[in-house]
C-alpha positions as a Markdown table, in Angstrom:
| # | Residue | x | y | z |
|---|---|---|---|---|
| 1 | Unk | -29.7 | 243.1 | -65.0 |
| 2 | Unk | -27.4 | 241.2 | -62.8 |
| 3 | Unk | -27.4 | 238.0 | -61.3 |
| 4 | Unk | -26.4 | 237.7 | -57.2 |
| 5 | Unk | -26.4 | 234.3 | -55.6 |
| 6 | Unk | -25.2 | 234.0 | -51.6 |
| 7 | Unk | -25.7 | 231.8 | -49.2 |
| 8 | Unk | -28.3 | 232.7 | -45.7 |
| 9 | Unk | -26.2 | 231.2 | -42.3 |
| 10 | Unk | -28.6 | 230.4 | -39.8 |
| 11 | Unk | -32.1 | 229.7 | -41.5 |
| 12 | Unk | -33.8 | 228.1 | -39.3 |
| 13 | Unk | -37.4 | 227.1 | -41.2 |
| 14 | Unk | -39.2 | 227.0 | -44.7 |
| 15 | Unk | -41.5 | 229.5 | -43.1 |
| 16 | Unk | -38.9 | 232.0 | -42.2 |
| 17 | Unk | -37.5 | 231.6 | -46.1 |
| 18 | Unk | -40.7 | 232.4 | -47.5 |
| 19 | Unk | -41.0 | 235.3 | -45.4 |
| 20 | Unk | -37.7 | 236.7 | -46.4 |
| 21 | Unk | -38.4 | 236.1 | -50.3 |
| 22 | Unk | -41.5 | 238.0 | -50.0 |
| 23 | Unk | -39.6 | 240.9 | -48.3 |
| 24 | Unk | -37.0 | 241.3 | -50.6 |
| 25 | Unk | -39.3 | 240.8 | -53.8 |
| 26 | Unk | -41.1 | 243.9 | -52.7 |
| 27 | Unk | -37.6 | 245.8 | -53.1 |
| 28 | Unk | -38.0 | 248.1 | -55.8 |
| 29 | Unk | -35.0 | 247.5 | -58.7 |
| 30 | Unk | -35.3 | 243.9 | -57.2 |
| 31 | Unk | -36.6 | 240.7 | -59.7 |
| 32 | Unk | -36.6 | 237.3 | -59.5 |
| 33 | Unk | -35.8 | 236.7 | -56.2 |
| 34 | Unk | -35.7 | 233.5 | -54.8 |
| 35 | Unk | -34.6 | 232.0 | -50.8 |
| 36 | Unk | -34.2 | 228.3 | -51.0 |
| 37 | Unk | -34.6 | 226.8 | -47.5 |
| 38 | Unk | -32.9 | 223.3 | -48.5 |
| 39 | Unk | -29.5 | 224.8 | -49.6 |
| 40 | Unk | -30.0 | 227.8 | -47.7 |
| 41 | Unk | -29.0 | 229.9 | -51.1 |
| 42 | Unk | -31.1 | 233.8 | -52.2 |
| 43 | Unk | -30.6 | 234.4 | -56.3 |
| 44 | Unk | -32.1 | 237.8 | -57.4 |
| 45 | Unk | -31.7 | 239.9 | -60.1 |
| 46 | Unk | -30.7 | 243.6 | -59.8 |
| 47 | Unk | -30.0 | 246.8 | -62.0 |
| 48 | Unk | -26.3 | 247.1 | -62.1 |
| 49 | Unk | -26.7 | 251.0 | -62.0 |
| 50 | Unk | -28.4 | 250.8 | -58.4 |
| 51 | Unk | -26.4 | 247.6 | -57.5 |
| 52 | Unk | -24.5 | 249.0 | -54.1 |
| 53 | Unk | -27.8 | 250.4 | -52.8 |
| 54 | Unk | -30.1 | 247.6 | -53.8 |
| 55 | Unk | -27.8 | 245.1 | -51.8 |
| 56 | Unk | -28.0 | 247.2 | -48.8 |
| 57 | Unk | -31.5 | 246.9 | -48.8 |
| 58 | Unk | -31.8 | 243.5 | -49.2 |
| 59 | Unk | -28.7 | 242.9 | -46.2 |
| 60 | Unk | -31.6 | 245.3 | -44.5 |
| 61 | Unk | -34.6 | 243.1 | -45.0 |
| 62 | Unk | -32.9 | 240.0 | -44.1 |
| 63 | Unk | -31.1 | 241.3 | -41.0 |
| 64 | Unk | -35.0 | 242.8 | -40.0 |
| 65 | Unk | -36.7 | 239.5 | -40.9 |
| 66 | Unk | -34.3 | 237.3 | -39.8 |
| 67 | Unk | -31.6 | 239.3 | -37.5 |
| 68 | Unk | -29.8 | 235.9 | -36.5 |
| 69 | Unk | -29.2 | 235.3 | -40.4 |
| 70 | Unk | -25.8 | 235.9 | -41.9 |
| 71 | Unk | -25.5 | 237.2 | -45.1 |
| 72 | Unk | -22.2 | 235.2 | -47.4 |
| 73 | Unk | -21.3 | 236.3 | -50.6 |
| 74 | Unk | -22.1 | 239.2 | -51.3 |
């Protein structure tokens, strides 16, 4: 497994990061995923062998969640 932290531009409520942890915690290949509103930073966990696809599909779950939310760091 493999760590990712980046950084969500443009969150605008707790509500809105809870929503977006609970999407991308339903990911399969996906674990430990966590969207701090406060400092605006997602940490997950991911297989290293899936790693280009699984961050696709989270940059998909965030931009259909949140579509004004930019995605940094990864």
């Amino acid at each position: 497994m493999k760590n990712y932290k980046c950084y969500l531009k443009g969150l605008d409520c707790a509500n809105c990061a809870a929503q977006l942890e609970n999407a991308i915690q339903k990911i399969d290949g996906i674990e430990n995923a966590s969207v701090s509103f406060m400092t605006g930073k997602l940490v997950f966990d991911c297989n290293e062998e899936q790693e280009k696809d699984l961050i696709k599909k989270v940059k998909k779950a965030i931009r259909k969640e949140e579509p004004d939310v930019e995605v940094e760091g990864i």
